[in-house]
Structures are given as structure tokens and as C-alpha cells.
C-alpha positions as CSV (number, residue, x, y, z in Angstrom):
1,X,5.4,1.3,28.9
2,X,7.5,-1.0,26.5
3,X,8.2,1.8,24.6
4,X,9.3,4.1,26.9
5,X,11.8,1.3,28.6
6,X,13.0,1.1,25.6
7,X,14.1,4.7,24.5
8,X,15.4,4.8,28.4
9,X,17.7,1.8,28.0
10,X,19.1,3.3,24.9
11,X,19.3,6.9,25.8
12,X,21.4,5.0,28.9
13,X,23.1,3.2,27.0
14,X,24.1,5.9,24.3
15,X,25.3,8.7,26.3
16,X,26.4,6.4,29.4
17,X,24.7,8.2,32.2
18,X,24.3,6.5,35.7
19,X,21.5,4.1,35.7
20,X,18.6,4.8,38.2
21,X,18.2,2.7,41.2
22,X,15.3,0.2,41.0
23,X,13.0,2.5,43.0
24,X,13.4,5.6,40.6
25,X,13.9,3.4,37.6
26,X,9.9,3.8,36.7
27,X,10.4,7.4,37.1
28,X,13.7,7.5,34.9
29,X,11.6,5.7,32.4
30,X,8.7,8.5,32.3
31,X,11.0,11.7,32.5
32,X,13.3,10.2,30.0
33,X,11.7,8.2,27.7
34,X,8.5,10.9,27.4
35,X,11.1,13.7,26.7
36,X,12.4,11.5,23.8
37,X,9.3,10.4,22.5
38,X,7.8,13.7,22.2
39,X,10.7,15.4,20.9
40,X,10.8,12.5,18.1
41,X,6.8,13.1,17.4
42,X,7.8,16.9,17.6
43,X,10.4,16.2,14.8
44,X,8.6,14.0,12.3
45,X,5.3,16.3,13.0
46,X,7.7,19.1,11.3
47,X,9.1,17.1,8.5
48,X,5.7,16.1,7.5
49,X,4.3,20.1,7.8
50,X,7.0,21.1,5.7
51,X,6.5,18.1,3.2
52,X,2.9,19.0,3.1
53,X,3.9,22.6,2.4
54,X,6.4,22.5,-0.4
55,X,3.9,19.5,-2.2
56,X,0.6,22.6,-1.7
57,X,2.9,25.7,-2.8
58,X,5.6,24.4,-5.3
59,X,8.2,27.0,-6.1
């Protein structure tokens, strides 16, 4: 949950959107800081596919 309080505080405090109020803040922390962490796995799960790809078929 660390993690995910993390990426929440600094998506917060990044883009400066309303903080949530202390009884939403664990949901804040799920919605937001899940989205974010899967889109980050989603990114570095492409950049190692294509890494893989270009090292197999070499042009």
C-alpha cells in the first residue's frame, strides 16, 4: 500500500488536483495509484517485448 500512497501523493502533487477527503483517501489511493502502476508495468512490459524482439530478429 506504500507504493500506491506514493504514486497518489505525486500524481496529486504533479498535476495539482483536489486532494480526497480522509474517508475516500484509501479509495483515491487504489483508483489512482493502480491506474499508474499498471500503466507503468504496461509501459516497461512493451519496452522489454520490443527489446527482446529487435535482439531475436536483427535487421
Amino acid at each position: 500500500m506504500k507504493l500506491l500512497a506514493w504514486l497518489t501523493e505525486a500524481f496529486i502533487t504533479v498535476f495539482g488536483i483536489t486532494r480526497p477527503r480522509p474517508e475516500e483517501q484509501r479509495v483515491a489511493q487504489v483508483a489512482i495509484g493502480g491506474f499508474l502502476l499498471a500503466f507503468l508495468f504496461a509501459i516497461a512490459s512493451l519496452v522489454t517485448y520490443f527489446a527482446v524482439e529487435l535482439r531475436a530478429h536483427p535487421h
